[in-house]
C-alpha positions in Angstrom: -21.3 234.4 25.2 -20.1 230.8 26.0 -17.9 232.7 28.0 -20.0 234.5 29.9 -22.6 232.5 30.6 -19.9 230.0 31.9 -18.8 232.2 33.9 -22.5 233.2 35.3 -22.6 229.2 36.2 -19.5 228.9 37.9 -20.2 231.9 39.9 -23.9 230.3 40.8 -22.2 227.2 41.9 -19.3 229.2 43.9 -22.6 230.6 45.4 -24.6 227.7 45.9 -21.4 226.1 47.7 -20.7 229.3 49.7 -24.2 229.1 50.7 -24.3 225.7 52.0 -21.4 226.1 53.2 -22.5 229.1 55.6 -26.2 227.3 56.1 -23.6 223.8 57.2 -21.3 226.7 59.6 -24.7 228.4 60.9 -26.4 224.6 61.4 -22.9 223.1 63.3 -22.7 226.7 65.6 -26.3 226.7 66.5 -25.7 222.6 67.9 -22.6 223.8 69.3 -24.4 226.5 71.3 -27.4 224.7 72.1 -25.0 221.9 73.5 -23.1 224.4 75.4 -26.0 225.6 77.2 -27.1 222.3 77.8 -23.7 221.9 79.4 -23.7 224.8 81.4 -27.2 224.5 82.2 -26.4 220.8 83.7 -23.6 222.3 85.7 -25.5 225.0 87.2 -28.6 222.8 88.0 -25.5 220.5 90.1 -23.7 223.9 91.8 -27.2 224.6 92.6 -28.1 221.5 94.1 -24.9 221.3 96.0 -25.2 224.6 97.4 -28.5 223.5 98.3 -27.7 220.8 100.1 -24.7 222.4 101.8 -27.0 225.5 102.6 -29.5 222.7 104.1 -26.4 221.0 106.1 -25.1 224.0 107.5 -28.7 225.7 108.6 -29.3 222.0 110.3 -26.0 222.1 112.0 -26.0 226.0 113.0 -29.6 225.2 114.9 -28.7 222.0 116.0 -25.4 223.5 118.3 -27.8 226.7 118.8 -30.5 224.5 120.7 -27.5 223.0 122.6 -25.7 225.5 123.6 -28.4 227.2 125.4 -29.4 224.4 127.4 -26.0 224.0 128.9 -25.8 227.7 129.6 -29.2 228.0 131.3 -28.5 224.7 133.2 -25.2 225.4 134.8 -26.3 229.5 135.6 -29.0 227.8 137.5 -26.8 225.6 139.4 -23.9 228.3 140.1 -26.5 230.7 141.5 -27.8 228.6 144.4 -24.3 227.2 145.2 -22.5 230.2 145.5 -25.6 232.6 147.0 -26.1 231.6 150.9 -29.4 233.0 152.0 -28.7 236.4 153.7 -28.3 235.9 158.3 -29.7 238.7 161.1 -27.7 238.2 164.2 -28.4 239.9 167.6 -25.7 241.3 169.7 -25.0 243.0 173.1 -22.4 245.5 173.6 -21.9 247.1 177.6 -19.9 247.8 180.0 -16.6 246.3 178.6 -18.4 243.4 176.9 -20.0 242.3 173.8 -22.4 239.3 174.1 -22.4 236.7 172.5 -18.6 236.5 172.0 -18.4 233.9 169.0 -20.4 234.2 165.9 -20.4 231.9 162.9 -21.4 232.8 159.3 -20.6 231.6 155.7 -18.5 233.2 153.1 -20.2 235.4 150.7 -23.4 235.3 153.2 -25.1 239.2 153.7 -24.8 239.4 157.9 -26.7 241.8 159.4 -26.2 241.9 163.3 -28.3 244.3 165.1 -26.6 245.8 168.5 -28.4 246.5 172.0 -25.6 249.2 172.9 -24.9 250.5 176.6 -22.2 253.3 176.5 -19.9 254.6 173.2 -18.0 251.2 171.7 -17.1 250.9 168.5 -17.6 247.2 166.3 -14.3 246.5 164.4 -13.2 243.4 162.0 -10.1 244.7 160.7 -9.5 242.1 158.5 -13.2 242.3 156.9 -12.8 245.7 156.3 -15.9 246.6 158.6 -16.1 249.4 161.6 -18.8 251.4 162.8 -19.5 253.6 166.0 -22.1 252.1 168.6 -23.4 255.4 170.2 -26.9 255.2 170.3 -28.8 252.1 172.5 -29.6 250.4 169.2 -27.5 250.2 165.9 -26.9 247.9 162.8 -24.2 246.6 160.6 -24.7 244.9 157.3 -21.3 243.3 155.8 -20.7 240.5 153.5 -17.6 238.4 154.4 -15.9 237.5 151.0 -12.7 235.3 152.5 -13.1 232.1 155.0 -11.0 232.2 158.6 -11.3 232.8 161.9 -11.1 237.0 162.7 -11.3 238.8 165.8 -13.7 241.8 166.5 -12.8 244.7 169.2 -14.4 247.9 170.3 -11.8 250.1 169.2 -12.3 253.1 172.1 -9.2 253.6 174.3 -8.9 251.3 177.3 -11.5 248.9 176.0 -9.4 246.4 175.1 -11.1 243.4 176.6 -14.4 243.7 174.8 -13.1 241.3 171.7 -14.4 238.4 170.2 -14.3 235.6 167.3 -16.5 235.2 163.8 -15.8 232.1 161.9 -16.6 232.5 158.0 -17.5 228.9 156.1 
């Protein structure tokens, strides 16, 4: 009986220690893990506050150049249009006998012309070099060209033996 109940003791104190021993474990995992989440709570609080701030840097900077940008754009459209766009010119003309009156016309590059013809006879109004020629048959006609190049270009009538009705237009 000694025996046994020895036996009963040392198997209650193998227990008790076993027990501690597993309340000690289960006490040192649960501080590990709480310290670990503290941890990883600490480092997601900071990846969230840098994101943050870099999400708050990059939405200043993205308006900042977007507010800047179209200024510039809007600014310089403004000024191409009205430097480049010459307000559009009517021009009278006489075309007769063997003549066209007046003899010299000056316009500016990219300018719409219009020139409206008094016409005596069949003549034909010819810039070659602009790319423009239309019949004169009726007493009254129009042309409407835009000259896209500068120079100096001659215009003829282009009807057999009316070689003398010619003249100049100048293009600035």
């Amino acid at each position: 009986m000694k025996k046994i109940l020895s036996f009963i003791v040392i198997a209650a104190l193998l227990l008790l220690s076993s027990c501690t021993s597993a309340t000690t474990s289960t006490t040192e995992t649960e501080t590990k893990t709480e310290d670990t989440a503290k941890t990883e709570d600490a480092a997601k609080t900071e990846t969230k506050t840098e994101t943050e701030a870099k999400t708050d840097a990059t939405t200043k900077t993205e308006t900042d150049t977007k507010t800047d940008a179209s200024v510039k754009v809007d600014t310089s459209v403004k000024a191409d249009v009205k430097a480049t766009t010459p307000e559009p010119i009517t021009l009278s003309m006489e075309s007769g006998n063997l003549f066209f009156k007046p003899t010299s016309l000056t316009v500016k590059q990219n300018q719409k012309v219009t020139i409206n013809f008094k016409n005596a006879g069949f003549h034909t109004f010819t810039i070659d070099d602009l790319g423009v020629n239309v019949d004169l048959q009726s007493s009254s006609n129009s042309v409407t060209f835009t000259p896209t190049k500068k120079g100096t270009f001659t215009f003829v009538c282009k009807v057999p033996g009316h070689g003398s009705m010619k003249g100049t237009i100048t293009v600035e």
